[in-house]
C-alpha positions in Angstrom: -7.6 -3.5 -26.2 -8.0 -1.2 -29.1 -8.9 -2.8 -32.3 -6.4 -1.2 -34.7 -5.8 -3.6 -38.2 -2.2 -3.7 -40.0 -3.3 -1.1 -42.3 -4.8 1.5 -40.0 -1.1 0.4 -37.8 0.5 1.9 -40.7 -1.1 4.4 -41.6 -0.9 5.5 -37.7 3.2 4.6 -37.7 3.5 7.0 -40.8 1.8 9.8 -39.8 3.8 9.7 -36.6 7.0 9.8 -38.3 5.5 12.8 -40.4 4.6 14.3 -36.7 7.6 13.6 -34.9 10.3 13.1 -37.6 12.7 10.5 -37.8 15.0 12.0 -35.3 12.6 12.2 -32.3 10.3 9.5 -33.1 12.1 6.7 -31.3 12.1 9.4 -28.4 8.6 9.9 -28.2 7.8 6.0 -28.4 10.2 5.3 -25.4 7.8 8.1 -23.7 4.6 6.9 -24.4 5.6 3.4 -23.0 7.4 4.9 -19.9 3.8 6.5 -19.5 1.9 3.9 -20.0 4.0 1.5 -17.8 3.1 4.3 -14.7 -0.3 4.4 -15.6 -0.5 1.0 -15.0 1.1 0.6 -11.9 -0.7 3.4 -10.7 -3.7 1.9 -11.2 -2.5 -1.5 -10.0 -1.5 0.7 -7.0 -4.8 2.1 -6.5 -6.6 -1.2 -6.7 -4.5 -3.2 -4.3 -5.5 -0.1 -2.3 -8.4 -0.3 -2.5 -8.9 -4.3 -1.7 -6.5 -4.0 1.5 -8.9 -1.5 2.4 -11.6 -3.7 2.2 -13.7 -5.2 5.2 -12.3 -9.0 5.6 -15.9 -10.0 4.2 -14.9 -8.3 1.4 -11.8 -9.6 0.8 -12.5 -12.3 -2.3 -14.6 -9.5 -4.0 -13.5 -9.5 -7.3 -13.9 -6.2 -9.8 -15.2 -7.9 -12.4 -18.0 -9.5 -9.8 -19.9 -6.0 -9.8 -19.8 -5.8 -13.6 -23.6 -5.7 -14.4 -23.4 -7.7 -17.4 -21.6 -10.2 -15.0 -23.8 -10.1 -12.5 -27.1 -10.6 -14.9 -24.9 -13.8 -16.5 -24.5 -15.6 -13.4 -27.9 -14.6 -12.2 -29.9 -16.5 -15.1 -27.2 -19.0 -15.3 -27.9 -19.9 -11.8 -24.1 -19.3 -10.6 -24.7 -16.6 -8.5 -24.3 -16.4 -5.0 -27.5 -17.3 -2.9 -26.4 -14.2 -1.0 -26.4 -11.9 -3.8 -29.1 -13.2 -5.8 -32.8 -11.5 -6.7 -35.5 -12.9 -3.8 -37.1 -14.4 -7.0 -34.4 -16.8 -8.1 -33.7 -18.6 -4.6 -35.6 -21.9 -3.6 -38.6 -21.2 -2.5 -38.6 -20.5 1.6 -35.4 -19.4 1.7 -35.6 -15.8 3.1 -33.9 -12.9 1.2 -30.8 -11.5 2.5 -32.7 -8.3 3.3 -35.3 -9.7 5.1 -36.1 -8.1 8.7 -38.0 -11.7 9.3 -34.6 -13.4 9.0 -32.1 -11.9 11.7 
């Protein structure tokens, strides 16, 4: 996640115990983490949220899926959904997903 080394972790660890002092240090840490635990249960809130409120179509979507690097990988790679892919990488006569022609 963050790409701290040992010596930039120590550096960080003193100046917090300049900030904070030895005395409220331990304090503030059990803070930070009570945060952070929240934040992510908020967010893991919001995203099963999110997917319940989902058409059933859409149920399987994954959040990484619409990740455009993802989506470029899988495209050249030839892993990609038939449905989702560019007209120009399905077999030839298969219509495009958004083709009038087709429904």
């Amino acid at each position: 996640m963050f790409d701290i080394g040992f010596g930039e972790f120590l550096v960080l660890a003193v100046l917090a115990l300049f900030v904070f002092g030895p005395d409220k240090l331990p304090k503030a840490i059990a803070d930070v983490t009570r945060m952070l635990k929240n934040l992510r249960q908020m967010a893991q809130g919001a995203k099963t949220e999110i997917t319940s409120a989902l058409d059933p179509q859409l149920q399987g979507l994954d959040l990484a899926d619409l990740n455009p690097r993802t989506f470029v990988e899988r495209t050249l790679n030839g892993t990609a959904d038939p449905a989702v892919r560019p007209a120009a990488t399905l077999p030839k006569g298969t219509p495009a997903p958004w083709d009038p022609d087709t429904t």
